[in-house]
C-alpha positions as CSV (number, residue, x, y, z in Angstrom):
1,X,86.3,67.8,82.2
2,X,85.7,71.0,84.0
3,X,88.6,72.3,87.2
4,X,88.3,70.2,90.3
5,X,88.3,66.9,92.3
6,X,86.5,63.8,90.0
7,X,85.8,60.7,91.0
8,X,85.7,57.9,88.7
9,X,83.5,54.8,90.0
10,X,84.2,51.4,88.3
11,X,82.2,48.4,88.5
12,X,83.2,45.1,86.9
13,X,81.6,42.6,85.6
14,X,82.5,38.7,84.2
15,X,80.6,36.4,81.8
16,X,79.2,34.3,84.5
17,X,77.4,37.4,85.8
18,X,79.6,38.1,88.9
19,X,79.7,41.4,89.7
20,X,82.6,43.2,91.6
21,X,82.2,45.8,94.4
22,X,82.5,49.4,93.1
23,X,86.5,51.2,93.0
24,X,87.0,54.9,93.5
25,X,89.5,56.1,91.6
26,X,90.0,60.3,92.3
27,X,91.5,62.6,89.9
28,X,92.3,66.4,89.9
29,X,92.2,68.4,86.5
30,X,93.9,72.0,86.9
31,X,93.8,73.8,83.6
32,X,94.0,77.1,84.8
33,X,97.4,78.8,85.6
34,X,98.4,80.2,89.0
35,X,98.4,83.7,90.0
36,X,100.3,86.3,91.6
37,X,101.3,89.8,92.7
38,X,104.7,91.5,92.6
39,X,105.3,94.7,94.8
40,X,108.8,96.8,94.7
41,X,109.0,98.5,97.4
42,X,105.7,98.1,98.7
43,X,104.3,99.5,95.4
44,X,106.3,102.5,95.2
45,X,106.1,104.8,92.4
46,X,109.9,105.5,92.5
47,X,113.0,104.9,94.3
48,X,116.5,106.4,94.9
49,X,118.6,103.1,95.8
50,X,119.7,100.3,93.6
51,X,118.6,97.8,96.2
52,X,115.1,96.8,95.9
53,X,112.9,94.8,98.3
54,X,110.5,92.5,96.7
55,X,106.7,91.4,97.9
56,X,105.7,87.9,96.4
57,X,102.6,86.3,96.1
58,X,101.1,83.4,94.5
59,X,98.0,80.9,94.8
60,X,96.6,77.9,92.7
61,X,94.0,77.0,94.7
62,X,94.0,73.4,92.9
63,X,97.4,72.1,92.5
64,X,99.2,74.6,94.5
65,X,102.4,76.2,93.4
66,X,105.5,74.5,92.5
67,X,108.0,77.5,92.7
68,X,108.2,81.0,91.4
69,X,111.1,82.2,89.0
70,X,111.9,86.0,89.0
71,X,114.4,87.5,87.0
72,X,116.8,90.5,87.8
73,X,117.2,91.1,83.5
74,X,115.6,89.3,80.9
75,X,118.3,86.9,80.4
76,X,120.1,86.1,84.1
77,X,117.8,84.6,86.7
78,X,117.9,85.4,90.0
79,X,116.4,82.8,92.0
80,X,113.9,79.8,92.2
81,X,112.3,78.7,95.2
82,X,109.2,79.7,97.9
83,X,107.4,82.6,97.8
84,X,110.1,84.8,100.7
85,X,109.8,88.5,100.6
86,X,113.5,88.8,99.1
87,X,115.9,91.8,98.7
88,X,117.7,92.3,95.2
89,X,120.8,94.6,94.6
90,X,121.8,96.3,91.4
């Protein structure tokens, strides 16, 4: 099945012939990861200050976002949670 909103229509029917009125049934397939943007210091090239302020941005136009994870280092996350614009610290 392709990205989107499906509809699955389902009509039953018995051995004596009877025949059931339709069911919907509505399903959403998202295969497709979210994306996003990342801006230090509204994009700039450098900086002289260990304190950093952080532009987020995310969209998944299907299934909508579930949180964001950033890290500081590799190893020790920061924070999970919405989509803020968020100041970090050396």
């Amino acid at each position: 099945m392709k990205n989107g909103i499906w509809n699955i229509h389902l009509r039953l029917k018995d051995t004596t012939e009877s025949i059931a009125e339709v069911v919907i049934g509505s399903v959403s397939v998202d295969t497709s990861p979210p994306s996003g943007t990342l801006l230090i210091n509204d994009d700039a090239q450098f900086i002289n200050t260990p304190e950093v302020a952080l532009s987020l941005s995310g969209n998944d136009p299907l299934s909508g976002l579930a949180r964001n994870e950033f890290f500081k280092r590799r190893d020790k996350l920061v924070r999970l949670g919405a989509f803020p614009s968020t100041r970090i610290g050396s």
